[in-house]
C-alpha positions in Angstrom: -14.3 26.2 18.4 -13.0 28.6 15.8 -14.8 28.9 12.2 -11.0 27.4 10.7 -11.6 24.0 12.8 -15.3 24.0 12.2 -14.3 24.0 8.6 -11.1 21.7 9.3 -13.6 19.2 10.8 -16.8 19.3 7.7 -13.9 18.9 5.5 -12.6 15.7 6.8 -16.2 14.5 7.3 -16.8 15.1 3.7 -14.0 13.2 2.7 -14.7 10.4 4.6 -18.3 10.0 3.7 -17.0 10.5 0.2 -14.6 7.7 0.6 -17.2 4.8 2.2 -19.7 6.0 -1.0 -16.8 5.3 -3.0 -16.7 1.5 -1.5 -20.1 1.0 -1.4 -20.3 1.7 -5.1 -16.7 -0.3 -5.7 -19.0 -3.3 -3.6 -21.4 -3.7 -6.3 -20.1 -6.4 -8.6 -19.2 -8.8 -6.2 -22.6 -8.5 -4.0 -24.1 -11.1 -6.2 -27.1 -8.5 -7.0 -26.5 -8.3 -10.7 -24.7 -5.1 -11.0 -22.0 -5.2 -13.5 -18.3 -3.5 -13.9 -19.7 -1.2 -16.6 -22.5 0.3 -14.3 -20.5 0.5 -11.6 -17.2 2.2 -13.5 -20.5 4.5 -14.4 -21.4 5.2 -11.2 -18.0 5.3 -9.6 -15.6 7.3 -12.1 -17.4 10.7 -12.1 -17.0 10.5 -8.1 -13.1 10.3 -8.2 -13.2 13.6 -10.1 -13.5 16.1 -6.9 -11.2 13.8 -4.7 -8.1 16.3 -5.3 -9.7 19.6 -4.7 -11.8 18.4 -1.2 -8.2 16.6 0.0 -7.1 20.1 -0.2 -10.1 22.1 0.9 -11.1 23.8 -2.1 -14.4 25.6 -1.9 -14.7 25.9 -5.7 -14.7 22.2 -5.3 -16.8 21.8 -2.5 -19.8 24.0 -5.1 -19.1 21.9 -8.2 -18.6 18.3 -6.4 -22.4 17.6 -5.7 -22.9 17.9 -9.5 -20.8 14.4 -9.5 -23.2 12.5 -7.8 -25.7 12.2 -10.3 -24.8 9.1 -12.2 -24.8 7.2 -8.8 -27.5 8.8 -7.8 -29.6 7.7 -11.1 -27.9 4.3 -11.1 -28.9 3.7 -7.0 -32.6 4.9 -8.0 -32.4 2.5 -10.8 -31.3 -0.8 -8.7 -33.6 -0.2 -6.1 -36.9 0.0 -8.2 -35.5 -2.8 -10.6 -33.1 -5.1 -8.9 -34.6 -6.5 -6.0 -31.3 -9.1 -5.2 -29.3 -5.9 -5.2 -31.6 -3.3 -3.4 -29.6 -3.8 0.1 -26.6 -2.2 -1.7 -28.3 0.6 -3.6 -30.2 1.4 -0.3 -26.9 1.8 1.1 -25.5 3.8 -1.6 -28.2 5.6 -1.8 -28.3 6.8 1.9 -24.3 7.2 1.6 -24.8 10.0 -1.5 -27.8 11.6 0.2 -25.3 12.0 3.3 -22.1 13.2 1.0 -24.4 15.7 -0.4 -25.5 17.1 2.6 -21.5 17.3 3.9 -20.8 18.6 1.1 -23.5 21.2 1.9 -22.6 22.1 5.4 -18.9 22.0 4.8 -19.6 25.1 2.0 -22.0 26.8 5.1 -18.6 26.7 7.4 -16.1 27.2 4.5 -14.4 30.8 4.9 -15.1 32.6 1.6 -12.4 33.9 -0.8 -12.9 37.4 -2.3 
């Protein structure tokens, strides 16, 4: 396998994982757990940001992306200590943006570099 499909194949892993954080997080309100529309257009609005950039395989992306995860990431933490009705969800999450963020890792390892 080539170093182009290696990165052909991270990216579309990346994507996908992005994609099933972003339903898990879109889930929240109607999980009974609690967890209202304002928290979760918290959580899930900074993550639509890098969509563009890793549908087209931008590394520049690929560096700035994980910087989007935080409110989820805070919001997760937050539901599982707090919330126990929603803590199956927020687990879920939570394992969904620790796996985006390594993608997003290994996808920059395999990325060919510009310049």
């Amino acid at each position: 396998m080539t170093s182009i499909e290696r990165a052909v194949r991270m990216r579309r892993l990346v994507i996908g994982v992005w994609t099933l954080l972003l339903l898990s997080i879109v889930v929240w309100p109607f999980t009974g757990g609690g967890i209202g529309p304002a928290t979760t257009a918290i959580a899930l609005l900074p993550l639509f940001l890098p969509l563009p950039g890793l549908v087209l395989g931008r590394r520049r992306t690929l560096q700035w992306s994980p910087l989007t995860l935080g409110p989820a990431l805070a919001l997760a933490l937050t539901e599982i200590l707090v919330n126990a009705p929603a803590r199956t969800t927020a687990i879920l999450t939570l394992a969904l943006i620790l796996a985006a963020f390594a993608c997003n890792i290994a996808a920059l390892r395999v990325s060919p570099r510009s310049g």
